[in-house]
ZAMIZA-411873 format. One record per residue: y, z negated, x of N, C-alpha, C, O, CB in turn. Coordinates in steps of 0.2 Angstrom, whole numbers, plus 5000, padded with zeros to 4 digits. Each point is the difference from the previous one (the first is absolute). Glycine has a CB too. Example, Ala and Ser with C-alpha at 12.3 -4.5 7.8 and 13.67 -1.06 7.14 Angstrom:
BEGIN
PT   n_py   n_pz   n_px   ca_py   ca_pz   ca_px   c_py   c_pz   c_px   o_py   o_pz   o_px   cb_py   cb_pz   cb_px
PT   4972   4961   5066    5006    5000    4996   5006   5000   5004   4999   4997   5005    4995    4997    4986
PT   5011   5010   5007    5006    4999    5004   5005   4997   4996   5006   4999   5003    4991    5011    5003
***
This chain:
BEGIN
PT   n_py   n_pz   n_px   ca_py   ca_pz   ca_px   c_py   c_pz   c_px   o_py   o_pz   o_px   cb_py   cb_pz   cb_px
PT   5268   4653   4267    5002    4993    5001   4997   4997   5006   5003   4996   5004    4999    5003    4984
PT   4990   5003   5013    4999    4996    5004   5003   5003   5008   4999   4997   5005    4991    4998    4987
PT   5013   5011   5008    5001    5004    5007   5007   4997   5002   5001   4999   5006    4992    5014    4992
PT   5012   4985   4997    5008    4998    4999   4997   4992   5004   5002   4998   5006    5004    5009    4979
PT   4989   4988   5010    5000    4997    5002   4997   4998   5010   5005   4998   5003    4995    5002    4982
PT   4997   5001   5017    4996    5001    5006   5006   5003   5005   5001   4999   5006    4986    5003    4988
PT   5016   5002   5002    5006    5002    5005   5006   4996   5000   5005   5002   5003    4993    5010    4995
PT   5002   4981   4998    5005    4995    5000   4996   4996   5003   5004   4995   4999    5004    5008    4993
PT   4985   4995   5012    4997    4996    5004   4995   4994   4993   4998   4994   5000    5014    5008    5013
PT   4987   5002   4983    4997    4995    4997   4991   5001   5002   4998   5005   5001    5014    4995    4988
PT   4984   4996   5011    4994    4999    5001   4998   4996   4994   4994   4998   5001    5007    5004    5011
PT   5001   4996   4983    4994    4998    4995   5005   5001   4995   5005   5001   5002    4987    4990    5003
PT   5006   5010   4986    5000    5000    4994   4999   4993   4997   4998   4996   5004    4998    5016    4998
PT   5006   4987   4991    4998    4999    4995   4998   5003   4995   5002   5006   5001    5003    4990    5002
PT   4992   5003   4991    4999    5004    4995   4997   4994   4992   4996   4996   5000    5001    5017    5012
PT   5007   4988   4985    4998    4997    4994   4998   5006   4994   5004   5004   4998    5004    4985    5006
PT   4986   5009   4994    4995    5003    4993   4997   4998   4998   4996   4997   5003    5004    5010    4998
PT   5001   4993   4993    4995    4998    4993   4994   5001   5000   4997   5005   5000    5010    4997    4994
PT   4990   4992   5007    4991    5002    5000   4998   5006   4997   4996   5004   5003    5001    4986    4996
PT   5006   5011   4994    4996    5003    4997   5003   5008   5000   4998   5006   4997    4999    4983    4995
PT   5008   5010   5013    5001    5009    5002   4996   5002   5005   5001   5000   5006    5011    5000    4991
PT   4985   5003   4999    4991    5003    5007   5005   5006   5002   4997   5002   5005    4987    4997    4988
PT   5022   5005   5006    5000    5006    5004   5007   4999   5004   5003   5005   5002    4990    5003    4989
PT   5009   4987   5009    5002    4998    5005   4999   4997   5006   5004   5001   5005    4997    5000    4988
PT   4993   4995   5006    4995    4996    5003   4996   5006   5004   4999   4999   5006    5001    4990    4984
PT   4999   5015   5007    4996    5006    5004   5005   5004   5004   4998   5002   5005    4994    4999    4987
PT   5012   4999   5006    5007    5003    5004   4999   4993   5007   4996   5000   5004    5015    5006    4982
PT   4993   4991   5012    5000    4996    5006   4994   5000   5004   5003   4999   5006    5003    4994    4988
PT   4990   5007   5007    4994    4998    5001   4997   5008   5005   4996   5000   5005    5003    4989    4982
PT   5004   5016   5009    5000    5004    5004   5007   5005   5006   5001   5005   5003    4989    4993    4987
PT   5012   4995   5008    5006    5001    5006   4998   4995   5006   5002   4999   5005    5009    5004    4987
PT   4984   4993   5004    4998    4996    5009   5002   4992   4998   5000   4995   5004    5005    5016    5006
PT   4997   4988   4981    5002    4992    5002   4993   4997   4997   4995   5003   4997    5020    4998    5002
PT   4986   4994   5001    4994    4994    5000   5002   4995   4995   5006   4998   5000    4990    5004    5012
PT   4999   4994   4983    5003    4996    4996   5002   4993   5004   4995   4997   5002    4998    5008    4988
PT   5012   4992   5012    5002    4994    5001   4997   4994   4997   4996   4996   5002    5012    5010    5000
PT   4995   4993   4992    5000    4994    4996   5002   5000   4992   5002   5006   5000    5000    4989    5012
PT   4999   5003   4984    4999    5002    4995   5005   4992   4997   4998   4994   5001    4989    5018    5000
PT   5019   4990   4996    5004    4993    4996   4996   4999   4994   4995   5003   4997    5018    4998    5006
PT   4992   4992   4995    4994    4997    4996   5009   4997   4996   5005   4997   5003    4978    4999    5007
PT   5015   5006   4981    5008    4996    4999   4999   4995   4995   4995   5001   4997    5011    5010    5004
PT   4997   4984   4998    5000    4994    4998   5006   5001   4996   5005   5003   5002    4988    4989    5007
PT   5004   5003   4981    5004    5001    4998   5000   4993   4998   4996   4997   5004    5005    5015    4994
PT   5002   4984   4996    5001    4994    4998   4994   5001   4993   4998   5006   4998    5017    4990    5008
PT   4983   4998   4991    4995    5000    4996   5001   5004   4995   4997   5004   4996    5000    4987    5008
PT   5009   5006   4995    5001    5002    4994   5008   5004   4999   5006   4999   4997    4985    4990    4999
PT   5006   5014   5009    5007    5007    4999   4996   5006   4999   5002   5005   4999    5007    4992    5010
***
């Protein structure tokens, strides 16, 4: 994916995972990506 990608001029990624998927997270991480930022989800009180 990433060789397709780079050969259609792309230079940065996304990537969205679940904190709690560590073999993901290790995956990523050993392709080179780095944590960004991390969301944050809001619900109503009493939903």
């Amino acid at each position: 994916m990433y060789a397709w990608a780079i050969g259609k001029g792309a230079r940065r990624q996304a990537l969205q995972v679940a904190e709690h998927n560590v073999s993901a997270i290790r995956l990523y991480m050993g392709l080179g990506c780095v944590e960004h930022h991390r969301y944050r989800y809001w619900v109503p009180v009493n939903g």
